[in-house]
KELO-779769 format. One record per residue (C-alpha): chain; residue number from 0; z, x, y. Coordinates in nm, 3 decimals, padded with zeros to 5 digits. Example, Ala and Ser with C-alpha at 12.3 -4.5 7.8 and 13.67 -1.06 7.14 Angstrom:
2
{r "A" 0 {00.780 01.230 -00.450}}
{r "A" 1 {00.714 01.367 -00.106}}
//
This chain:
441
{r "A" 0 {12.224 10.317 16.661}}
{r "A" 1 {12.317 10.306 16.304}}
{r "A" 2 {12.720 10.214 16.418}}
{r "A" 3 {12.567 09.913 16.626}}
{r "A" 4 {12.350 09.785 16.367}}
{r "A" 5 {12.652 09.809 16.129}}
{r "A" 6 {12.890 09.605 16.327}}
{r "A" 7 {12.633 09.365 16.448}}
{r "A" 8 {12.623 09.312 16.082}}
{r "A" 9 {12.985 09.294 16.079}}
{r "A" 10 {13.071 09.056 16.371}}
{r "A" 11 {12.808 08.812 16.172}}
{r "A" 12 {12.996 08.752 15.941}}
{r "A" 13 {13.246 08.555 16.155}}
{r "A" 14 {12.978 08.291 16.232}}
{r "A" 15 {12.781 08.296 15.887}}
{r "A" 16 {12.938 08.080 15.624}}
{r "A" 17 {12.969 08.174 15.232}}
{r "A" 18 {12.664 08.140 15.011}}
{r "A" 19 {12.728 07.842 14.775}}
{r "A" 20 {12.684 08.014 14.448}}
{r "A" 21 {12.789 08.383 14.370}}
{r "A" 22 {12.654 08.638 14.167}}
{r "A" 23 {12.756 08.998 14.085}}
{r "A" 24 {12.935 09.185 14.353}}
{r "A" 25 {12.705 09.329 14.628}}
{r "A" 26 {12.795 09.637 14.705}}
{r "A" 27 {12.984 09.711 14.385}}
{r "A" 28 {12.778 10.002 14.258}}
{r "A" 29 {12.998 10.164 14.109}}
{r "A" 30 {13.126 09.843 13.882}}
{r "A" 31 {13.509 09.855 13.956}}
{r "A" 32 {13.525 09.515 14.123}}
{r "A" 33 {13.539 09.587 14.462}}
{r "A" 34 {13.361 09.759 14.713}}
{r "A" 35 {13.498 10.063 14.919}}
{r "A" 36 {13.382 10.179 15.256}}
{r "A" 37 {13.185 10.441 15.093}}
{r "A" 38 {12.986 10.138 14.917}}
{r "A" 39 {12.906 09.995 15.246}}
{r "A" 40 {12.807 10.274 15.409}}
{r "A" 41 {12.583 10.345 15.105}}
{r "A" 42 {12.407 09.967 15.171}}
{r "A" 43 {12.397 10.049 15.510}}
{r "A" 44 {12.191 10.368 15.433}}
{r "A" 45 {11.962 10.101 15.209}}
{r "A" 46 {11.912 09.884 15.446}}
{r "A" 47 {11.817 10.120 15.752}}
{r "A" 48 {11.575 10.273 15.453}}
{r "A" 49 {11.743 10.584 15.464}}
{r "A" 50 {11.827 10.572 15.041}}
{r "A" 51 {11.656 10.411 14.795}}
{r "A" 52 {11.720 10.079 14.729}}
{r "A" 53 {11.960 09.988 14.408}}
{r "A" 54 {11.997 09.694 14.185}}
{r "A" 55 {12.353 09.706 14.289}}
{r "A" 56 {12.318 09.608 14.661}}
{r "A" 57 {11.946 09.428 14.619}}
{r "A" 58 {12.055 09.240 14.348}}
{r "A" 59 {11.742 09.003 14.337}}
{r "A" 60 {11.542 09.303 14.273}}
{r "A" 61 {11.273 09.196 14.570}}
{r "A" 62 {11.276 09.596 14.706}}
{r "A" 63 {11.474 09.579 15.002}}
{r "A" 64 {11.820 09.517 15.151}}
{r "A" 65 {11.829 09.220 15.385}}
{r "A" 66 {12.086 09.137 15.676}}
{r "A" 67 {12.167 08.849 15.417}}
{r "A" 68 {12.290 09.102 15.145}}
{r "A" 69 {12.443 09.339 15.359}}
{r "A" 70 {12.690 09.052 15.498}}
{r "A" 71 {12.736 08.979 15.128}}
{r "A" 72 {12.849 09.383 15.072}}
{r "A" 73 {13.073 09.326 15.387}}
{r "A" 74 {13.229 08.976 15.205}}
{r "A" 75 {13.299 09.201 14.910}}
{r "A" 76 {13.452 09.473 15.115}}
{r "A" 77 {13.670 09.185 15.298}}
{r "A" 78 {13.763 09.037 14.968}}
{r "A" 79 {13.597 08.697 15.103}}
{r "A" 80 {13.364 08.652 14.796}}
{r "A" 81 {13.459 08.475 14.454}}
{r "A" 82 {13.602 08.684 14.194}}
{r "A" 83 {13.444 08.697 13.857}}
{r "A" 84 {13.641 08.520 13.613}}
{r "A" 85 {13.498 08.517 13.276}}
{r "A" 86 {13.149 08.615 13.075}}
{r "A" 87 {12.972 08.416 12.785}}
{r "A" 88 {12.791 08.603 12.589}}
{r "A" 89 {12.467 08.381 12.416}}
{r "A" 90 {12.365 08.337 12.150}}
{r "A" 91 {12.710 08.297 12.025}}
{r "A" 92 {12.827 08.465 11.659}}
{r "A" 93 {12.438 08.512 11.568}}
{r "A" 94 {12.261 08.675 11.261}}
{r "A" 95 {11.980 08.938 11.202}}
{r "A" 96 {11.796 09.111 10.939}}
{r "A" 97 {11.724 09.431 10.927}}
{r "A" 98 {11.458 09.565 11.108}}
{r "A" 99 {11.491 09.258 11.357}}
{r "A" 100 {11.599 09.253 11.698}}
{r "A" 101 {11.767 09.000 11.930}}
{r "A" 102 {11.825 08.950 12.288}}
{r "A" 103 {12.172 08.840 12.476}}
{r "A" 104 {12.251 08.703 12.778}}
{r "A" 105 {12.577 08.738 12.999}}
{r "A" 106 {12.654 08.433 13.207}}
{r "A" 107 {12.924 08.484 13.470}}
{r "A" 108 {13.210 08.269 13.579}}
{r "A" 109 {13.338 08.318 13.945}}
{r "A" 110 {13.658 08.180 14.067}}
{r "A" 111 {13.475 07.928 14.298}}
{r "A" 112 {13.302 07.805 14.010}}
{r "A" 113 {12.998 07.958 14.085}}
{r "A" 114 {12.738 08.133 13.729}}
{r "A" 115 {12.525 08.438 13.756}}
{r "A" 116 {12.313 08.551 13.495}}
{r "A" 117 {12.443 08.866 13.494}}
{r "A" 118 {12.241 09.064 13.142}}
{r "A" 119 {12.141 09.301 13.337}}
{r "A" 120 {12.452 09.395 13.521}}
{r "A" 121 {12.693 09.413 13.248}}
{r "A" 122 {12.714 09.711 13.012}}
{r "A" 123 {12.668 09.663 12.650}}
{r "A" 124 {12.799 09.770 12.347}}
{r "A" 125 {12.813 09.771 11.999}}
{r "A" 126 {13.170 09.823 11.767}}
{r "A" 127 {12.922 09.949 11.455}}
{r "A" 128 {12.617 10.073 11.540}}
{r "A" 129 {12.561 10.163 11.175}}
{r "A" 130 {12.524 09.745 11.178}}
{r "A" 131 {12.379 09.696 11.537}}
{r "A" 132 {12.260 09.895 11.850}}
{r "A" 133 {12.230 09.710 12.197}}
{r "A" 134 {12.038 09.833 12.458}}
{r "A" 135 {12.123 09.805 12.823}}
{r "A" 136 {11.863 09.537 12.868}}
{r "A" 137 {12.085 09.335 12.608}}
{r "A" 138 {11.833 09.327 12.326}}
{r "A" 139 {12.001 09.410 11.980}}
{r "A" 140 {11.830 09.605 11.728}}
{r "A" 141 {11.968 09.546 11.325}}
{r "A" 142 {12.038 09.854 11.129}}
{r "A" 143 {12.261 09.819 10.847}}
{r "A" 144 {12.406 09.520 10.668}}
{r "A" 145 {12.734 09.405 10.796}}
{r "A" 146 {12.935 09.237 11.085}}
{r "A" 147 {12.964 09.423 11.464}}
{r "A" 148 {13.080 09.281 11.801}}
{r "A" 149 {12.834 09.314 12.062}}
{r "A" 150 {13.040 09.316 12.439}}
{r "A" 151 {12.929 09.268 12.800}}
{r "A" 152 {13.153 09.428 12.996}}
{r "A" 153 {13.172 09.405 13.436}}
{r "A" 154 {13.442 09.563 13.574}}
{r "A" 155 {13.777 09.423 13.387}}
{r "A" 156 {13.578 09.106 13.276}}
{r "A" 157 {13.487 09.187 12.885}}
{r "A" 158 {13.362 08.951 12.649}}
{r "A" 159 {13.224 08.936 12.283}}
{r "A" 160 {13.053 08.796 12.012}}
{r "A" 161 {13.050 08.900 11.613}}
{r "A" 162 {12.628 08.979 11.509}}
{r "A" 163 {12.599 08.967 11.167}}
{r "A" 164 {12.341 09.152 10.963}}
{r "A" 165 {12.211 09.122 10.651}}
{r "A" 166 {11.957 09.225 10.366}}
{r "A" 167 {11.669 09.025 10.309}}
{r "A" 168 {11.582 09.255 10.051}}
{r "A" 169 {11.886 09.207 09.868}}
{r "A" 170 {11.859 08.825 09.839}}
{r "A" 171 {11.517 08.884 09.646}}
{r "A" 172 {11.448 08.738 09.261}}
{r "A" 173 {11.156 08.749 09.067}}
{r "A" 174 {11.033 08.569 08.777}}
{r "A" 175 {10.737 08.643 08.574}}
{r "A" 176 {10.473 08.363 08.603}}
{r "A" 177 {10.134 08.444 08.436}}
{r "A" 178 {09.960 08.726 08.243}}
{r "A" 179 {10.043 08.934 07.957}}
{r "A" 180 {10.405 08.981 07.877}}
{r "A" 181 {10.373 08.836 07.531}}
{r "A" 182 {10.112 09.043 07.448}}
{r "A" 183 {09.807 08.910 07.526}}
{r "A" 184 {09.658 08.752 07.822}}
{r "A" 185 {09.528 09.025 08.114}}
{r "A" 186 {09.729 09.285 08.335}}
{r "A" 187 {09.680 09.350 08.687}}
{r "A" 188 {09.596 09.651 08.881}}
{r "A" 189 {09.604 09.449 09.225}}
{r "A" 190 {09.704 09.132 09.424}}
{r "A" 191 {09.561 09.024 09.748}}
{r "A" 192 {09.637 08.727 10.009}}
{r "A" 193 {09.398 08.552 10.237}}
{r "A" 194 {09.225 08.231 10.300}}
{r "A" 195 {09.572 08.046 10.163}}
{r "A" 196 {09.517 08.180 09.825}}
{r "A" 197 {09.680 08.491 09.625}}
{r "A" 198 {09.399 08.666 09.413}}
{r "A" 199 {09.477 08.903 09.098}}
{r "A" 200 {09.263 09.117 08.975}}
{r "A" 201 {09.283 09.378 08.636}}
{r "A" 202 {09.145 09.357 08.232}}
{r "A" 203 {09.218 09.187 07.926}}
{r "A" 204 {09.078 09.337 07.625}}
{r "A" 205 {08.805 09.600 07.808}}
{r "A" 206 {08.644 09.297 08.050}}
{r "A" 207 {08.760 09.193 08.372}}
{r "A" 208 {09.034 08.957 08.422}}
{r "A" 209 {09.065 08.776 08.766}}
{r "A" 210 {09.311 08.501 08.874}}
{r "A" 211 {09.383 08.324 09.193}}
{r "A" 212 {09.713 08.086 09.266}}
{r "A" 213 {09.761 07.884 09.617}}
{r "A" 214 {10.153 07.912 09.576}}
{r "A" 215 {10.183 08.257 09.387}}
{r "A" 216 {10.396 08.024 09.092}}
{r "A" 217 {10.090 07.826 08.899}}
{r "A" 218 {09.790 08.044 08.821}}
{r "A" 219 {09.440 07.984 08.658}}
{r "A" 220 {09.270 08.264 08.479}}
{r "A" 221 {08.922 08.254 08.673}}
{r "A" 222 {08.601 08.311 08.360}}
{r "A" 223 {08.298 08.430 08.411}}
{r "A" 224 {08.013 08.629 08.279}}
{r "A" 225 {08.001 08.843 08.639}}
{r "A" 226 {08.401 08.890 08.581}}
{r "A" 227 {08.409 08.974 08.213}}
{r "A" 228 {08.145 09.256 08.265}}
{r "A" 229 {08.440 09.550 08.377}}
{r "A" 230 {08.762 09.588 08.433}}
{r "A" 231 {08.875 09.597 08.797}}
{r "A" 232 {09.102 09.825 08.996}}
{r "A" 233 {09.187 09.702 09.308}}
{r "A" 234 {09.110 09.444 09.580}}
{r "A" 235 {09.135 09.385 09.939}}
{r "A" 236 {09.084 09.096 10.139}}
{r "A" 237 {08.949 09.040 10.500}}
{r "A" 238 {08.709 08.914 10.753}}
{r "A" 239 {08.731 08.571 10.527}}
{r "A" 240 {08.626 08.796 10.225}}
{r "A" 241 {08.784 08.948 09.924}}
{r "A" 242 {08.645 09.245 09.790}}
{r "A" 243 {08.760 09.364 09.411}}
{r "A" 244 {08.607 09.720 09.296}}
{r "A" 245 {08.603 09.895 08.921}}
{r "A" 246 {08.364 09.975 08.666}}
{r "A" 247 {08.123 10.095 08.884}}
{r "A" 248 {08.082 09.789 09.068}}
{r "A" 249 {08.173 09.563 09.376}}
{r "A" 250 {08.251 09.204 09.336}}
{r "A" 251 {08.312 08.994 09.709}}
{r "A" 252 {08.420 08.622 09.704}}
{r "A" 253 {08.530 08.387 09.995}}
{r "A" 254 {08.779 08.180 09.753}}
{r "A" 255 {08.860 08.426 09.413}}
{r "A" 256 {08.651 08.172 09.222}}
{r "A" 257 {08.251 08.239 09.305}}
{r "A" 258 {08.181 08.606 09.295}}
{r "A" 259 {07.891 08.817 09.408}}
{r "A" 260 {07.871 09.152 09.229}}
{r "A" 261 {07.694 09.498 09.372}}
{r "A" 262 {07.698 09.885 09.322}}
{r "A" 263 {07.823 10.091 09.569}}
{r "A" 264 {08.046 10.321 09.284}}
{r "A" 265 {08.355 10.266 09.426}}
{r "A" 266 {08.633 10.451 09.307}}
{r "A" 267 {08.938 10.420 09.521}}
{r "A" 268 {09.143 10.168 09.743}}
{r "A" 269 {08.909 10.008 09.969}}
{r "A" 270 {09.040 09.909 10.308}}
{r "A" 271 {08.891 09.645 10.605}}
{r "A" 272 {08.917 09.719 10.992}}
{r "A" 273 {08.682 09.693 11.261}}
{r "A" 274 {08.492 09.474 11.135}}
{r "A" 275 {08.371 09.666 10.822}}
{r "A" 276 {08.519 09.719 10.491}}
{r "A" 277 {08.503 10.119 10.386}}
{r "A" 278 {08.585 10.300 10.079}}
{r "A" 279 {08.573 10.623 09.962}}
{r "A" 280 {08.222 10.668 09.752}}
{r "A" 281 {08.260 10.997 09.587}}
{r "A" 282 {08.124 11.372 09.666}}
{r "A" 283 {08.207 11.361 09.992}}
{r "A" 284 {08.040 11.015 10.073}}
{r "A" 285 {08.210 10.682 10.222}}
{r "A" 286 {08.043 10.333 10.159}}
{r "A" 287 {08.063 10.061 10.424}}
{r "A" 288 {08.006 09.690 10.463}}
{r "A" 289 {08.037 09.376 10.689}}
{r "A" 290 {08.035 09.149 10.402}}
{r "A" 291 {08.149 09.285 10.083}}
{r "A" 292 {07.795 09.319 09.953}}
{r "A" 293 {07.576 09.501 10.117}}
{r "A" 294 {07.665 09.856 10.130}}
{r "A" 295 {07.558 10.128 10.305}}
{r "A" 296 {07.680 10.481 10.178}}
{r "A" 297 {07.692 10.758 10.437}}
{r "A" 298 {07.816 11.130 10.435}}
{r "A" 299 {08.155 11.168 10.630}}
{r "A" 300 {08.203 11.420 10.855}}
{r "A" 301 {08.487 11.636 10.992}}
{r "A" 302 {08.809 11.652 10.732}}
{r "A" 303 {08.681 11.503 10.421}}
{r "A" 304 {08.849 11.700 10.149}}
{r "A" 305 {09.133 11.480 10.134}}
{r "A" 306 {08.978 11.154 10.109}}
{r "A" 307 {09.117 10.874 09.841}}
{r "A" 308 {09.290 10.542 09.879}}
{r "A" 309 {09.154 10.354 10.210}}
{r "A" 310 {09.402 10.191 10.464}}
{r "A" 311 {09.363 10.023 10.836}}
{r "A" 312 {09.619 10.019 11.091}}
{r "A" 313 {09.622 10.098 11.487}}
{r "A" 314 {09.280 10.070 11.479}}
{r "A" 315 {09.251 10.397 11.256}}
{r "A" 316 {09.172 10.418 10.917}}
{r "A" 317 {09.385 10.626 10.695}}
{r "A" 318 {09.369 10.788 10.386}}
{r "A" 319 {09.543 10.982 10.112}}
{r "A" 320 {09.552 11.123 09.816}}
{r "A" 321 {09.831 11.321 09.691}}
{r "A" 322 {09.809 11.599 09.928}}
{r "A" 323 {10.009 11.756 10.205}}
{r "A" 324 {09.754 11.612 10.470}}
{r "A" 325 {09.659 11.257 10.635}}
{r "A" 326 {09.304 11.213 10.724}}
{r "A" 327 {09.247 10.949 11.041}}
{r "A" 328 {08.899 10.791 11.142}}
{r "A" 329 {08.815 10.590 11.391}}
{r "A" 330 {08.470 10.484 11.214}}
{r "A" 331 {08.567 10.502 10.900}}
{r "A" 332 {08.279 10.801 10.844}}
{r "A" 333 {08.409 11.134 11.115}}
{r "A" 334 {08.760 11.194 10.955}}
{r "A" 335 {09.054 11.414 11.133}}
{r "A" 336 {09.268 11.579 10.878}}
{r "A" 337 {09.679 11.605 10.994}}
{r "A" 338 {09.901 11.818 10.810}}
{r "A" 339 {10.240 11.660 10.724}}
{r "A" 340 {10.527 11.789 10.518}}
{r "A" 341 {10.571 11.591 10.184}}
{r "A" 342 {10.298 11.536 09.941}}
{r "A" 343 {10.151 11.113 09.982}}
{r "A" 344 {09.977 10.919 09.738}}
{r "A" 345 {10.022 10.601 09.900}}
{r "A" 346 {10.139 10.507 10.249}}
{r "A" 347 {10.190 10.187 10.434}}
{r "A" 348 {10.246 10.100 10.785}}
{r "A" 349 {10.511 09.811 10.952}}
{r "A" 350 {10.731 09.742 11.266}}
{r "A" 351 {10.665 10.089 11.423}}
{r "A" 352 {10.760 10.313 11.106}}
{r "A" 353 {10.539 10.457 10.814}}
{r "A" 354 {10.645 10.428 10.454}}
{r "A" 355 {10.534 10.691 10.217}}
{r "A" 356 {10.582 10.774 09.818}}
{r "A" 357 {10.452 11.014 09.559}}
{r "A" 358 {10.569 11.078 09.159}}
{r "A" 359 {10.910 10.883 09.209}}
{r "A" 360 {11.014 10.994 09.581}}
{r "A" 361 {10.981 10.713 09.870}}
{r "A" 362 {10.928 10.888 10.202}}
{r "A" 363 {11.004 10.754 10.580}}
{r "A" 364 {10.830 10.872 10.930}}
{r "A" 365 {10.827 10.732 11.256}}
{r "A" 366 {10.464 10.898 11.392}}
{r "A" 367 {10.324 10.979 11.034}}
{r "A" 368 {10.353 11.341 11.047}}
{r "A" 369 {10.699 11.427 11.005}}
{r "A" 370 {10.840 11.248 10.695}}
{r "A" 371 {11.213 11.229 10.532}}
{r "A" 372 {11.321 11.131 10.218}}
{r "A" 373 {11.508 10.817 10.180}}
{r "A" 374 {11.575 10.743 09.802}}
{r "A" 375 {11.413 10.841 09.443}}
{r "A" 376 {11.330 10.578 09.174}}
{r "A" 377 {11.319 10.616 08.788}}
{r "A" 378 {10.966 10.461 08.754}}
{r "A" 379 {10.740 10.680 08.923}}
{r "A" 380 {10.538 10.467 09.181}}
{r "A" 381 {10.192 10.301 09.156}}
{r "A" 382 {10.191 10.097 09.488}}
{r "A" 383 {10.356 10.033 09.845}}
{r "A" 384 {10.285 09.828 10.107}}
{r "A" 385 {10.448 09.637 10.399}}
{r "A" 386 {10.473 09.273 10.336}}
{r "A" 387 {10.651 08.947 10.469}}
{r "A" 388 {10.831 09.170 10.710}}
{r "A" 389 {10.945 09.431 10.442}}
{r "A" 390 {10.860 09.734 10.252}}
{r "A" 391 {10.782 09.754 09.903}}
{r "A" 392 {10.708 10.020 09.637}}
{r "A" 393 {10.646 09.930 09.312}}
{r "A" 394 {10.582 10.170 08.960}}
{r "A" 395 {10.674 10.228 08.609}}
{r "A" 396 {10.955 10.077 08.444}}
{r "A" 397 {10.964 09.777 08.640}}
{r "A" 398 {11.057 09.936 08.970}}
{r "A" 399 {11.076 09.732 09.240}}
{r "A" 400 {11.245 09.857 09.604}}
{r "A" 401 {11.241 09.671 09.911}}
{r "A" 402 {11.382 09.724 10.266}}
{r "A" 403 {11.316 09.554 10.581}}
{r "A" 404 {11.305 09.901 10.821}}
{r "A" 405 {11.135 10.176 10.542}}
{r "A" 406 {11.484 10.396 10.605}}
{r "A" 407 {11.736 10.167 10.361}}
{r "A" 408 {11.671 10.061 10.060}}
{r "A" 409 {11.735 09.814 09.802}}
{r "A" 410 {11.626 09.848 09.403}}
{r "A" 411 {11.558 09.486 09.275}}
{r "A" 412 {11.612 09.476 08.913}}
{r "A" 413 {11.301 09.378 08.696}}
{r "A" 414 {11.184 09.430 08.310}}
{r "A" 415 {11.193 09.759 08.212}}
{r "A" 416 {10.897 09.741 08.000}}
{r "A" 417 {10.687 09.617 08.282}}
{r "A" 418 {10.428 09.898 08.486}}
{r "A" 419 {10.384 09.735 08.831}}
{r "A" 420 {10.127 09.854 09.069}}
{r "A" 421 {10.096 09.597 09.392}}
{r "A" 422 {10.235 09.372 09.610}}
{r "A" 423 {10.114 09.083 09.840}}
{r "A" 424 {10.307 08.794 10.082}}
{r "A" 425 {10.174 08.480 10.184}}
{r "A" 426 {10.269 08.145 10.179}}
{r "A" 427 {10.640 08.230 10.183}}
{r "A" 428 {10.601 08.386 09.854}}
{r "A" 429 {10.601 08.751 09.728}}
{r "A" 430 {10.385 08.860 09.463}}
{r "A" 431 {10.397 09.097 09.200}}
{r "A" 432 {10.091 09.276 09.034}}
{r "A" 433 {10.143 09.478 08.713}}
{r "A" 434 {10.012 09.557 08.354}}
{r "A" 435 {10.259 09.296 08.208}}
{r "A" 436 {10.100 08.971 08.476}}
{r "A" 437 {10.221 08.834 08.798}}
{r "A" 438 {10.561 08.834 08.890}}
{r "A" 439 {10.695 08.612 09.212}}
{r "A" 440 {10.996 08.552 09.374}}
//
């Protein structure tokens, strides 16, 4: 049975004319650019469902092997179908950054003229992969700065094209724009982004200094009895809301300039997920709000000794202070402590990796448990935080490091006399919050 179903294929061949257009060659499984009796008798097998179908005789990928592709694998045995000719590899000669990835596609050439997309047929590779990794799929991944030639290769056929990669980290500048680097005017302790406006927030002379800027280069100094009353520590924006905290009191505002102040003794980094902002309130307490004002303070529950500085990603709040351990909530009130194995005082989270730093040491993890150590600053470190697509820690002596995937980095040079503590992106600016004003690039 299977020997007349075989040559019945055979014989109709004779009366069956060419496809017009060509793709890779059925049958080929084995990619030397032919196919062998042993090939056809493996389609055969495929087609009488007596082996799992492959890409390499269904090439449409619809599941099965049809009398149409088994008189193609027969062609190819005959050495009746076109011969592949050349590959062009697009996008041609591109560029990356770091941390970014890019997809390719192989187009085929046949000798009748024919083109097959043929991305997934080729095989891939990379002449640096310290520069650039392709994956069999022909998406690119961006490690390192530099130049690497991505191939397709099918059968003899090879082809290539130079990626480069670079920095964007490297290509940063900064310049100071407003606060107190002559002396007097306020520091910061904090910079947030949202509703198309940067917002500052620190002291100047013992009261509370605020300032907002649509571009992150002009700024106004925002005055106000509610402002001047304490100095502020830190603020977080979201739901259409910023919220600043310090002195024992809670400020919200929907545009940096009209404030609304309450008491929920906030003391650390507060962070906004969920729909509710949450901080830590002290004694084993965390304070939550919709708006920014009205708080509610509640005892958490599970892991709490461990709880400082707030953060929200993959729907989990996280949070951190100093120690060996992690603490995770879903609610932002029943906390699940996770030991890791570095000490974290801040953490941030971006393009699948975690970012960690304590004292002057900046830390790396891919599932925020198991961290390395990727490069030690002078300054020790006041803030981190993922940003316009990059990493950033920030500290004393006017340390600034960047890198687009948390694993190489890049020291920007800044004022030594300057103690920064935040960073924020928007509007296609970065900004810089520190003791000595605003910095942007």
């Amino acid at each position: 049975m299977v020997i007349f179903l075989f040559f019945s294929i055979f014989l109709g061949i004779l009366s069956t004319p060419l496809p017009s257009s060509a793709s890779v060659e059925p049958g080929d499984c084995n990619g030397d650019g032919s196919v062998s009796v042993a090939e056809v008798q493996s389609a055969t097998n495929m087609f009488l469902g007596l082996k799992s179908v492959d890409v390499c005789v269904d090439v449409d990928n619809s599941g099965t092997v049809s009398v149409a592709k088994m008189r193609k694998v027969i062609n190819g045995f005959l050495g009746l179908t076109p011969s592949l000719v050349s590959i062009a590899i697009t996008p041609a000669a591109p560029s990356l950054s770091i941390g970014a990835t890019g997809q390719f596609t192989a187009m085929g050439t046949y000798s009748d003229t024919t083109t097959a997309n043929l991305t997934s047929l080729v095989a891939w590779s990379s002449s640096n992969p310290s520069v650039a990794t392709i994956a069999a799929s022909g998406t690119a991944t961006a490690v390192g700065a530099g130049t690497a030639t991505i191939s397709a290769t099918l059968g003899s056929v090879v082809q290539g094209t130079p990626l480069t990669v670079s920095d964007p980290a490297a290509q940063l500048r900064f310049t100071y724009r407003f606060g107190a680097i002559s002396g007097s005017g306020p520091g910061f302790a904090d910079v947030a982004f949202g509703n198309g406006q940067f917002v500052a927030v620190g002291s100047e002379n013992n009261s509370g200094a605020i300032a907002t800027s649509s571009d992150g280069v002009h700024w106004t100094a925002r005055t106000s009895a509610i402002i001047s009353a304490g100095s502020f520590s830190g603020v977080t924006f979201g739901n259409g809301i910023f919220v600043t905290y310090g002195s024992g009191r809670t400020l919200a505002s929907s545009d940096g300039i009209n404030w609304v102040s309450s008491t929920p003794g906030i003391t650390k980094k507060i962070a906004y997920g969920s729909g509710q902002f949450v901080a830590y309130g002290g004694s084993g307490n965390v304070v939550t709000s919709s708006d920014g004002v009205t708080w509610t303070r509640t005892a958490a529950t599970g892991a709490t000794s461990g709880l400082g500085d707030m953060y929200f990603w993959n729907d989990s709040f996280v949070s951190v202070n100093g120690s060996s351990s992690i603490l995770t909530s879903k609610d932002g009130i029943d906390w699940t402590a996770k030991t890791v194995n570095m000490p974290l005082s801040g953490i941030a989270y971006g393009n699948n990796q975690y970012v960690g730093y304590n004292s002057h040491i900046v830390e790396s993890s891919s599932d925020g448990i198991t961290w390395t150590s990727r490069t030690t600053t002078s300054g020790d470190l006041f803030g981190g935080s993922y940003a316009g697509n990059l990493f950033f820690v920030v500290g004393r002596y006017g340390e600034i490091d960047a890198s687009a995937d948390g694993i190489n980095w890049t020291w920007i040079v800044w004022d030594p006399l300057y103690l920064l503590r935040a960073v924020a992106y928007g509007n296609g600016k970065y900004v810089i919050a520190g003791g000595g004003g605003v910095l942007s690039n």
